[in-house]
N, C-alpha and C positions, 0 to 999 in steps of 0.2 A: 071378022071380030066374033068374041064368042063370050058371053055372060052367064055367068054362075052363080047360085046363094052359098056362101062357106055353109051359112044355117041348116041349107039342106043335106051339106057333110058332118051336122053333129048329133051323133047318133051313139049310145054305147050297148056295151056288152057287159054282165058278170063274170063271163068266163074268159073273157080277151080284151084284148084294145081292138081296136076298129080303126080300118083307114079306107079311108073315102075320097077316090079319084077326083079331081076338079078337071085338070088337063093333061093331057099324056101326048106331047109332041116329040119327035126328034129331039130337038135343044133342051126342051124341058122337061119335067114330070111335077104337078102340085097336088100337093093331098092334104086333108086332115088327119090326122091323128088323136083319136081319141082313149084316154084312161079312166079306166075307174083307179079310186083309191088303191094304192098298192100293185097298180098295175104300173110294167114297163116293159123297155127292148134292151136287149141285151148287147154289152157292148161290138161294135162291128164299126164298119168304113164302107164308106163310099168309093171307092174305086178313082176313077181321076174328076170323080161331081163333086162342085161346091155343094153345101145343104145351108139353106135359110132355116130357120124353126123362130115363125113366130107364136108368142104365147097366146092365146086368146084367150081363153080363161083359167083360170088355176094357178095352179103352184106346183113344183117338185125340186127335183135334183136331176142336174145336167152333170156327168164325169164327160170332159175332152182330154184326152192322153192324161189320165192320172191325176187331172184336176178338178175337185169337184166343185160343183158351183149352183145356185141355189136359182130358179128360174122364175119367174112372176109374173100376173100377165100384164103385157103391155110391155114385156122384153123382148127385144128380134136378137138372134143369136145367128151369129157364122161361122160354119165350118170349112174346113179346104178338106176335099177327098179323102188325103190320107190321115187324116186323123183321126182317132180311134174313140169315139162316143159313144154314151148309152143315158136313157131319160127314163126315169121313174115321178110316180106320183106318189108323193110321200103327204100327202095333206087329205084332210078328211074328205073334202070337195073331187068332184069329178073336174077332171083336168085337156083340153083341146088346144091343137097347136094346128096351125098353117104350117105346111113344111114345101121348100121349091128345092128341089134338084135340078142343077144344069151341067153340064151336056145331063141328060133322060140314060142312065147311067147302062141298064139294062131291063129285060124282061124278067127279072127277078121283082125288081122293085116295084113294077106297074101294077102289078095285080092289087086288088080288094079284099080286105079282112072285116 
């Protein structure tokens, strides 16, 4: 068994988002994600991993394949792999999300920003 603070993954940056390892196993990978206002990721896909994204605090704008959708915290969102998403923080507030990928898609995704 293995215990973590989310609290101790939320941490920001001016110049970037920030993301902060919790667990990185074979089956899985969990991170925070963190934004400042105006910050986001650019649209992409997950490969054949589902992605959780929950909101923990903030607000923005979720696009999944061409549909935008407005995100809040205290919203869990799910993707399937191929689907093509991207999250901005469109609100004055600094904005963090809980994110779970499963299968742990590659060593592209593990790393820390």
């Amino acid at each position: 068994m293995k215990i973590e603070k989310i609290s101790d993954k939320i941490a920001f940056s001016e110049s970037s988002i920030t993301k902060k390892i919790i667990f990185k196993e074979d089956k899985l990978l969990s991170f925070v994600l963190n934004f400042k206002p105006g910050q986001g990721v650019p649209p992409h896909n997950h490969e054949q991993s589902d992605l959780l994204v929950h909101v923990l605090s903030g607000n923005g704008e979720m696009t999944v394949d061409g549909q935008l959708n407005n995100i809040n915290a205290g919203d869990v969102i799910h993707c399937y792999g191929k689907e093509v998403f991207s999250i901005k923080n469109t609100s004055d507030k600094d904005m963090s999300l809980f994110i779970v990928l499963t299968p742990n898609p590659s060593a592209v995704y593990s790393k820390e920003i």
